[in-house]
N, C-alpha and C positions, 0 to 999 in steps of 0.2 A: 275296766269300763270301756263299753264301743264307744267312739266319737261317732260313726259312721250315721247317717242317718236318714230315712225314708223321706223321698220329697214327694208329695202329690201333686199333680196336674190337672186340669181341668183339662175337658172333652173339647174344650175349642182349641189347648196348649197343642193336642194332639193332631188334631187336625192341621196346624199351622207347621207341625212337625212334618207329617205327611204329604203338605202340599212343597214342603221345602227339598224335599228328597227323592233319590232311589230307593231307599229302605221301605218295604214293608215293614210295620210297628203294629202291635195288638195292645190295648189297651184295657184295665180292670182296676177299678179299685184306685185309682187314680195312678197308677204305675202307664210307664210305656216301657215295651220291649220289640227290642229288633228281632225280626225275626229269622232264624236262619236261614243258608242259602243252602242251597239242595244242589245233592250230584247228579251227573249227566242219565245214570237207573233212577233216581228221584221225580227229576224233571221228563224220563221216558214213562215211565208210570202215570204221572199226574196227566200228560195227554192223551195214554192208552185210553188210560180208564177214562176220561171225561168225552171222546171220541166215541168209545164204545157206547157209553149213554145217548147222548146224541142219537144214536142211529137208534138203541133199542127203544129212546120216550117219545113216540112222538105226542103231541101237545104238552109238554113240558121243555121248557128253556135250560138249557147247560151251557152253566159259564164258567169262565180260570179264574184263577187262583188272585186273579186281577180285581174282583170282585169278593167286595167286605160284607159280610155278616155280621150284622150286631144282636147280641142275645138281650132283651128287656130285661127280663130277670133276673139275670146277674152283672150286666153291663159291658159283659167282655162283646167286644170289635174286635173283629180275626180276620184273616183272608185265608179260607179252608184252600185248599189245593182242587177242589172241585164243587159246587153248587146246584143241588137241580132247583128249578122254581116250577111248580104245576099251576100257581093260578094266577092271578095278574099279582106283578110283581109291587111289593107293597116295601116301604122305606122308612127308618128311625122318622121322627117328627123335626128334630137337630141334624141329622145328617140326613140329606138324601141318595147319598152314594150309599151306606149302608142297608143292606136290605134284613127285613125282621120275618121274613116266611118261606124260609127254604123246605122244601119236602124235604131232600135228600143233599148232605153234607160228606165230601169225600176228604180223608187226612193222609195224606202217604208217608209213612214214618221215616226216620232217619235215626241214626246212632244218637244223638243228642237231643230229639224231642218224642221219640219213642213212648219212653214213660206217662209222657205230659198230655199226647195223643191218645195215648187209651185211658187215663188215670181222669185229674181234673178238667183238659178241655172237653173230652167227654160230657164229663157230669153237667159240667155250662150247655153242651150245646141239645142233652134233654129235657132242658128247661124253655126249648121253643115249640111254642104248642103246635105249629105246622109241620113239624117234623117227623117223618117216617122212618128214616134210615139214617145211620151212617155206616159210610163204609171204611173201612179204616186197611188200608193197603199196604202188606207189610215189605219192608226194604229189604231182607236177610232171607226171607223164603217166601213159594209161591202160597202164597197164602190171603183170603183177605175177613178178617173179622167183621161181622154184620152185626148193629146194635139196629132191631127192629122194635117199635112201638108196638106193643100190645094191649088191650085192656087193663091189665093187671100191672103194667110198667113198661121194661125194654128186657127184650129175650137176645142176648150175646150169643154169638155163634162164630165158629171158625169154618170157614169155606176153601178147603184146601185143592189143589194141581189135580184137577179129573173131574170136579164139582163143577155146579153153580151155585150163580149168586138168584134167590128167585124172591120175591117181590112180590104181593095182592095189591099192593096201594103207594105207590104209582107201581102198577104192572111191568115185571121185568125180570128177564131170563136173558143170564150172561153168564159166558163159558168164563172160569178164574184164567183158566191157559192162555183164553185170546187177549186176556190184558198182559199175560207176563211174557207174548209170542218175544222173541228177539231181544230182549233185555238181558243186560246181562248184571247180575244184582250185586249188591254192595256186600262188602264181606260183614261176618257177622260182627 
């Protein structure tokens, strides 16, 4: 028999966690987890690509990883590696650091949250109804997987080294190469 045992927290325990620290922490279900720390291709990635957007959205706001997302739906608080916001920017009713209406959510994978990147926080983050994209930016090759909102659901797609990334809503055409120019990526 485990002795070990699952504590929950409340969303204010989290907040007093977060105000106490460096650590980025996501929160779900009443769990907090630290989130991991990214290498120097991780962290050249995440402000390729959020640079890149910037220049291609204009009327839309692009912020870091500094900047939490909370999903209604399922409750998970995260800090994506990238955020676009296209309309005025709207906030949890409990938290107003967390924002609830991102268009487009960027993840840049690592060895250790790879799986969790395309698997489950995925699934959380198309349960936000202003959501159009994610982009999900792989650490191991030039590559980046588009999860696009369609009528019918979300259409997955691999945008590989020669391609774009292309977008109807918010409108966007971005070269995959000019996010991975100079990088030099983490081994597999």
């Amino acid at each position: 028999m485990s002795t070990a045992r699952r504590v929950h927290h409340s969303y204010d325990d989290y907040l007093l966690l977060l105000s106490s620290g460096d650590t980025k922490l996501e929160f779900c279900d009443g769990e907090i987890f630290a989130m991991a720390g990214g290498t120097p291709a991780h962290a050249e990635l995440s402000v390729a690509t959020s640079s890149l957007l910037r220049s291609a959205l204009g009327g839309c706001k692009v912020y870091s990883s500094d900047l939490k997302v909370h999903v209604e739906a399922t409750g998970l608080s995260t800090f994506p590696d990238g955020t676009v916001v296209c309309e005025e920017l709207r906030t949890a009713a409990f938290d107003r650091n967390a924002v609830i209406n991102p268009a487009i959510v960027v993840e840049v994978t690592s060895r250790s949250t790879e799986d969790y990147d395309r698997g489950e926080k995925t699934s959380h983050y198309k349960q936000i109804p202003s959501l159009q994209a994610i982009l999900i930016v792989s650490h191991r090759r030039r590559q980046i997987t588009l999860v696009v909102r369609t009528d019918d659901g979300f259409d997955v797609r691999d945008v590989r080294s020669g391609e774009r990334v292309r977008l109807v809503s918010p409108a966007l055409d971005l070269a995959v190469d000019d996010v991975y120019r100079g990088v030099e990526l983490d081994p597999a």
